[in-house]
C-alpha positions in Angstrom: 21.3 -10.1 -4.2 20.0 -9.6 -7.9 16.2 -8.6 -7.7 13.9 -11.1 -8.8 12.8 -8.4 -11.8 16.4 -7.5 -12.3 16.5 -6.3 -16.2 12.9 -5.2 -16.2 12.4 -1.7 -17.3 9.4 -0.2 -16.4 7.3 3.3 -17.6 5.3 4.9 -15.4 2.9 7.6 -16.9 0.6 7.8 -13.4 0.2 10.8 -10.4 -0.5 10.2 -6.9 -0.5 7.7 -5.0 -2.2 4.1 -6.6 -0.6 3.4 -9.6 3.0 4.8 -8.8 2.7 2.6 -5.1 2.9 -0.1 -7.8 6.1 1.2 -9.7 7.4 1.3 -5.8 6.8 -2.4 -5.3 8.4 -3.6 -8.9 11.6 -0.8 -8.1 12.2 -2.7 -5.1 11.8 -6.1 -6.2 14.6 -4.7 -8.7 13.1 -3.5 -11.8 14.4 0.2 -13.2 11.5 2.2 -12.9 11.6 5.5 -15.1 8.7 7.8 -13.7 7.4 10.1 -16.3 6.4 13.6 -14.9 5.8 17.1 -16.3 8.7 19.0 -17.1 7.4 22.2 -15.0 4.5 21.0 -12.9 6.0 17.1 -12.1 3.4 15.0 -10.3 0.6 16.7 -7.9 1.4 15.0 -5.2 4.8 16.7 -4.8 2.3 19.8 -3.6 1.2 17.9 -0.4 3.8 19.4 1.9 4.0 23.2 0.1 0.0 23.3 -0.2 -0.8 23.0 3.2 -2.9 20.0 3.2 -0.7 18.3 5.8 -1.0 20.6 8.6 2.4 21.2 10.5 4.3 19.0 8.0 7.3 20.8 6.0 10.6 19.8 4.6 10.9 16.6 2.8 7.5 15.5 1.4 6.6 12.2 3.4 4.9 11.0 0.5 7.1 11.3 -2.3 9.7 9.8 -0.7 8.0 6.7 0.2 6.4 6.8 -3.7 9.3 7.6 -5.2 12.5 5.5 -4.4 14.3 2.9 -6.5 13.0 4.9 -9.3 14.3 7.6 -12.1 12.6 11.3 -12.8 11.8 12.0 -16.4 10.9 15.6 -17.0 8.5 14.8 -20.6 6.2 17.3 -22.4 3.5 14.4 -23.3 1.7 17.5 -25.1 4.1 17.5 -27.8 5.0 15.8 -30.7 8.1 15.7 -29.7 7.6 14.7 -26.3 4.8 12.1 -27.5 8.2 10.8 -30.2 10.1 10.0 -27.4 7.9 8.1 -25.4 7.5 6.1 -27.7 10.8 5.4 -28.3 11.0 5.1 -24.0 8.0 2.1 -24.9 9.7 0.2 -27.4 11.9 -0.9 -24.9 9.9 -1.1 -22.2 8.4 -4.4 -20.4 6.0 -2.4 -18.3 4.0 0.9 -18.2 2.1 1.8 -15.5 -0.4 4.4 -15.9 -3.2 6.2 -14.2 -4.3 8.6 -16.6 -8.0 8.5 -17.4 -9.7 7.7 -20.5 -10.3 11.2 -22.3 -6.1 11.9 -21.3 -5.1 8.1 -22.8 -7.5 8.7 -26.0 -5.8 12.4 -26.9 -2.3 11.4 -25.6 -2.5 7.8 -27.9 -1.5 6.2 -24.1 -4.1 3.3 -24.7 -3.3 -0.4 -24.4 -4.2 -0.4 -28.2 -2.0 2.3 -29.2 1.1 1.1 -26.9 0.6 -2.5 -28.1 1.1 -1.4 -32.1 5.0 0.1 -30.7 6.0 -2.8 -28.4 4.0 -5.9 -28.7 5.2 -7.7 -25.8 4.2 -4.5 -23.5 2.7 -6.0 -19.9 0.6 -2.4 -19.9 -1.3 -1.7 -16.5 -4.2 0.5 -15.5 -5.4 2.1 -12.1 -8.3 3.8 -11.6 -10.9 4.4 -9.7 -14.9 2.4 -10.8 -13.6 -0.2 -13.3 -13.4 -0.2 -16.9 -17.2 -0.9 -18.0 -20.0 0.6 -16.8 -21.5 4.4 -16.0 -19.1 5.7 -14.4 -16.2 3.9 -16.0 -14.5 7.5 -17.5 -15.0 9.2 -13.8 -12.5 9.8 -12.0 -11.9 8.6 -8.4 -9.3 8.9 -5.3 -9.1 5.8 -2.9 -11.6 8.5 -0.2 -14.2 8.1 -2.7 -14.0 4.8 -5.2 -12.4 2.8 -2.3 -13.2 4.2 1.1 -17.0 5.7 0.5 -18.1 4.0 -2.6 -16.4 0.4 -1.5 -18.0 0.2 1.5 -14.8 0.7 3.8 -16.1 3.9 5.5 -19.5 2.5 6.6 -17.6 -0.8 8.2 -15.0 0.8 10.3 -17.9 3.3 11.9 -20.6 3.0 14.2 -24.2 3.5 13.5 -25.6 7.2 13.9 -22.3 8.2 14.4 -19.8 10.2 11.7 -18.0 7.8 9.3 -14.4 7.5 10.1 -12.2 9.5 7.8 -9.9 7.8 5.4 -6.5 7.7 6.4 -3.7 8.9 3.7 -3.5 6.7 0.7 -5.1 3.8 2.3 -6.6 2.1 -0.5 -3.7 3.3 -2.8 -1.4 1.4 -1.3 -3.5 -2.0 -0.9 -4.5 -1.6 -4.9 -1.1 -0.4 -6.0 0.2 -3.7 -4.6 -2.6 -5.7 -6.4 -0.9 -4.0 -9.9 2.4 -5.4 -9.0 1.2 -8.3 -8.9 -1.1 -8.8 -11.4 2.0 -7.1 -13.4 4.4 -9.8 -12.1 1.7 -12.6 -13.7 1.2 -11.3 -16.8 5.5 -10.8 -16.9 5.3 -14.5 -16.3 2.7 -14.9 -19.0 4.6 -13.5 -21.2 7.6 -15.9 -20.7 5.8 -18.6 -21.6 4.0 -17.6 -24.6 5.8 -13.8 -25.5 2.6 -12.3 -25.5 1.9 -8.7 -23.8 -1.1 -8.4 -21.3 -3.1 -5.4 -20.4 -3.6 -5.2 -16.6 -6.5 -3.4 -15.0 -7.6 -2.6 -11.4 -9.8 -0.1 -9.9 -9.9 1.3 -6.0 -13.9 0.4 -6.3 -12.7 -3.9 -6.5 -9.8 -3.6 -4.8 -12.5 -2.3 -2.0 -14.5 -5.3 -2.5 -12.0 -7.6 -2.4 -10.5 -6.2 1.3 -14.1 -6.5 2.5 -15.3 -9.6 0.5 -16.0 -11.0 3.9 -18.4 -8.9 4.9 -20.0 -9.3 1.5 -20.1 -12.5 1.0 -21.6 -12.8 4.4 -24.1 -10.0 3.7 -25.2 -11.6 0.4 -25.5 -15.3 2.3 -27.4 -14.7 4.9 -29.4 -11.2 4.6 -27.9 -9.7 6.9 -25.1 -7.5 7.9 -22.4 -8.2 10.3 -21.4 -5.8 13.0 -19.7 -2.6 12.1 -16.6 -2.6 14.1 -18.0 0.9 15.7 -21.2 -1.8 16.6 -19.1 -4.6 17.0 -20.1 -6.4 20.9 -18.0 -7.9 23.3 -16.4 -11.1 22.2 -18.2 -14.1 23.8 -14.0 -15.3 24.3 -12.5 -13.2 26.9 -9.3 -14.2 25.4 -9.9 -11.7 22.5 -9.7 -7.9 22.6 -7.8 -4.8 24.3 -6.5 -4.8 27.9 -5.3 -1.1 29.2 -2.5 -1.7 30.8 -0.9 0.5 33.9 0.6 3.0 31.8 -2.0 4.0 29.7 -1.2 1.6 26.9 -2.5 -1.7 25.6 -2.2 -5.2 25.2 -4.2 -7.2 22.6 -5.5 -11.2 22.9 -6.3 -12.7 20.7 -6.5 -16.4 21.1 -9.8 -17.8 19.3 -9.6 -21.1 21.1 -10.4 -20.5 24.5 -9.9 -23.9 26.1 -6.5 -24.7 24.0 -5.3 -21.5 25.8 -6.7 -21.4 29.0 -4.5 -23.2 31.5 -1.2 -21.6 29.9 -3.0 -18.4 30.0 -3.7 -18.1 33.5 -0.2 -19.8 34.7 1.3 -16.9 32.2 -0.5 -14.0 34.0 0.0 -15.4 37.7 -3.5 -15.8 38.5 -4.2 -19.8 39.0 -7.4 -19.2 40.8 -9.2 -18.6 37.7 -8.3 -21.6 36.5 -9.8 -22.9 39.6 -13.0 -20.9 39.5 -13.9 -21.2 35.7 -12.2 -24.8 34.5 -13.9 -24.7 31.6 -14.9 -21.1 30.5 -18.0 -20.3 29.2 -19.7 -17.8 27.2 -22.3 -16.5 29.9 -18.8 -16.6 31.9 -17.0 -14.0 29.4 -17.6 -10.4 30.8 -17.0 -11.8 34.5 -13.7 -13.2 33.2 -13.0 -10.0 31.1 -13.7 -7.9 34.3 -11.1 -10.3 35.9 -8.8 -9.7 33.3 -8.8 -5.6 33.0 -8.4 -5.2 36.8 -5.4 -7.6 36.5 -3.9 -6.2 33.5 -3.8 -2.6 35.3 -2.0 -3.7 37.5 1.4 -3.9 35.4 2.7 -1.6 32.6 3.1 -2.8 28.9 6.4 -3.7 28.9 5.9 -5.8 32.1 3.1 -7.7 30.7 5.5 -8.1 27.1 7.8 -9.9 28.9 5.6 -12.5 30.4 3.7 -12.8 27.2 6.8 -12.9 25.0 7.8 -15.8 27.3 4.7 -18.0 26.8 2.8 -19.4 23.6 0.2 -17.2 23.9 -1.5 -15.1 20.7 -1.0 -11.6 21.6 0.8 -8.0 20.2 1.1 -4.8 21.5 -1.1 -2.1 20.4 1.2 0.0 19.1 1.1 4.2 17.1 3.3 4.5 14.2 5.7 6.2 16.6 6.3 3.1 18.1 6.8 0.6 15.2 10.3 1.1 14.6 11.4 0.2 17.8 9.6 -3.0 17.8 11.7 -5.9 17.6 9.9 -7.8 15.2 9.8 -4.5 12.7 13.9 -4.3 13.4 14.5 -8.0 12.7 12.7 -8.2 9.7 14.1 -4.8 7.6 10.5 -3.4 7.5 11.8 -0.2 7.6 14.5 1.0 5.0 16.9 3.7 5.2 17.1 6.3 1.9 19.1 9.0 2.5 18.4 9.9 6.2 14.9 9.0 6.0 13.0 6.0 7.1 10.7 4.1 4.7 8.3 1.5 4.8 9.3 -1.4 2.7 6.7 -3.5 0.5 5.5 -6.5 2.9 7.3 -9.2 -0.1 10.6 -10.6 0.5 12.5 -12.8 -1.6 15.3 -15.6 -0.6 15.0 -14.2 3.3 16.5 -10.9 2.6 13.9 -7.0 2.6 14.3 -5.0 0.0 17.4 -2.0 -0.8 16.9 1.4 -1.1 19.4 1.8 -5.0 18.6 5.4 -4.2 16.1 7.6 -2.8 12.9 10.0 -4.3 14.4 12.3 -7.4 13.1 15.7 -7.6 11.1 16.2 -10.7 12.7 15.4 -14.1 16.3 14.8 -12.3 16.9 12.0 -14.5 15.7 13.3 -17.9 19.2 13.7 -19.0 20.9 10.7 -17.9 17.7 8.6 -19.5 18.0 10.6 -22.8 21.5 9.7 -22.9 20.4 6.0 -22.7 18.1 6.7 -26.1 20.9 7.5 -28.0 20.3 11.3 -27.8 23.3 13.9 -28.6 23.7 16.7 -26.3 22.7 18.9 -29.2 19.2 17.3 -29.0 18.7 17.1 -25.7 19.7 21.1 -25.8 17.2 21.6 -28.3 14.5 20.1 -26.4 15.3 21.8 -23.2 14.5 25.3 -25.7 11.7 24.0 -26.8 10.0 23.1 -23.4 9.9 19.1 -24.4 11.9 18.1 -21.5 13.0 19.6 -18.0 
């Protein structure tokens, strides 16, 4: 199947893990994605697995090769004029560049919307970063543990009251504001159609936070008050929502909001009738002696036996699963959520077009693999490309 951005070419001038999560998303829905990266140092986050911040992990770098598929490694010198000469000839023919760089780095490097827009007028260019573009703190920079999870709120939801905030997990609000880019990249691309006009695209960690927990806001700023952090969060009044531990150690998760649509089925599903019979109508003074009901019967079995009764009926439920786990789920296998790349298993983007998950064209580059082969495409001799090997323009 063509990709539905087959022909696109996209730049990507960005490090870590927001803005190039977006080049990920538009490389698998088929653009060619050419990522732009230092011709000695490459991007930071290739120093995950050598540094040492992921205890125990070596080898290939997890991160970089879930970033970094479907896309080409451009070893560029953005420092000099000859480096700065070529991007811009890289730009003239771009649709798309991605970048993450902050404001003091776009102003000395000429990388701004304005100074893009004079070389390529029909240049979609988009913007991560971490408070927004107005404001104090608009030039400051921010990773998704501090503009999303801290400063967004994120942090303080997921914990419980007097006890330590939960720590962020990798990339977590990278990944959720990387896919916001795509797709305000794939409007303005439509846009653009219609009236050939570029667009400059812009969001930050801090609203992408907002917008994940806009109904906690919204409820906050409604009625004065906060709701429940999930670390504070009671016992639903609906015994049909929440965790059972099953016989093994593991767990089963209801989650059927409407109690009497479910109830009769429920209990025929489970084998116990009687509680039909003692509690006809459940209700919410009735919940923790049901729940209690319900946990002793639920030990009873092991995960897998209660899956196949559950995965019989029409009952609301999943397993609660680790990440080990996920790829042996059925749905997960069905679907093509994961994606082979070379030996490796990925996680594809969530978007699938015409019924069919995205391909893996190839997997992660090392740093500046490509340079070559894309200089090549820009009409440069062999000579040249020699010449700005010796000069340390290019890797």
């Amino acid at each position: 199947m063509t990709g539905v951005l087959d022909g696109i070419h996209v730049l990507e001038v960005a490090e870590w893990g927001f803005v190039p999560s977006a080049g990920t998303v538009l490389g698998d829905w088929g653009a060619e994605v050419i990522k732009v990266e230092h011709p000695r140092f490459g991007d930071p986050i290739r120093g995950l697995i050598t540094g040492g911040l992921i205890p125990g992990a070596s080898g290939r770098n997890f991160i970089v090769e879930q970033l970094g598929r479907n896309k080409r490694s451009l070893g560029l010198d953005l420092t000099k004029p000859a480096g700065r000469e070529l991007l811009d000839r890289l730009v003239a023919r771009a649709d798309v560049f991605l970048t993450s760089f902050l404001d003091d780095a776009r102003e000395r490097l000429r990388l701004t919307y304005e100074d893009l827009r004079r070389v390529n007028p029909r240049l979609v260019y988009a913007r991560g970063h971490g408070q927004g573009q107005r404001g104090p703190d608009a030039r400051r920079g921010g990773y998704d543990g501090v503009s999303f999870w801290a400063r967004g709120g994120i942090a303080d939801r997921l914990s419980g009251s007097g006890q330590p905030h939960v720590a962020q997990r990798p990339a977590f609000g990278d990944f959720i504001g990387g896919a916001c880019i795509a797709g305000g990249v794939a409007a303005a691309l439509f846009r653009r159609e219609r009236t050939g006009e570029g667009s400059e695209v812009d969001v930050s960690l801090l609203g992408t936070a907002l917008w994940v927990l806009s109904p906690d806001i919204t409820a906050a700023l409604m009625y004065g008050f906060m709701l429940p952090a999930s670390g504070d969060m009671p016992r639903a009044p609906n015994p049909l929502v929440g965790p059972y531990v099953c016989a093994d150690g593991k767990s089963i998760v209801l989650m059927m909001l409407q109690v009497g649509r479910f109830w009769s089925h429920f209990t025929e599903t489970i084998g116990r009738p009687d509680l039909l019979e003692r509690f006809p109508d459940p209700s919410p003074e009735q919940s923790d002696a049901i729940r209690d009901e319900l946990a002793h019967h639920f030990a009873t079995r092991t995960r897998e036996e209660w899956s196949a009764r559950l995965r019989a009926s029409t009952c609301i439920w999943g397993p609660l699963q680790t990440p080990l786990e996920l790829p042996d789920d059925p749905q997960v296998q069905a679907n093509g959520y994961l994606l082979d790349a070379g030996g490796v298993q990925l996680c594809a983007n969530p978007v699938q077009f015409d019924g069919r998950p995205p391909a893996v064209r190839w997997p992660a580059q090392d740093a500046g693999t490509a340079t070559e082969e894309v200089l090549q495409e820009l009409g440069c001799s062999w000579d040249e490309i020699a010449s700005l090997k010796d000069a340390g323009v290019i890797s």
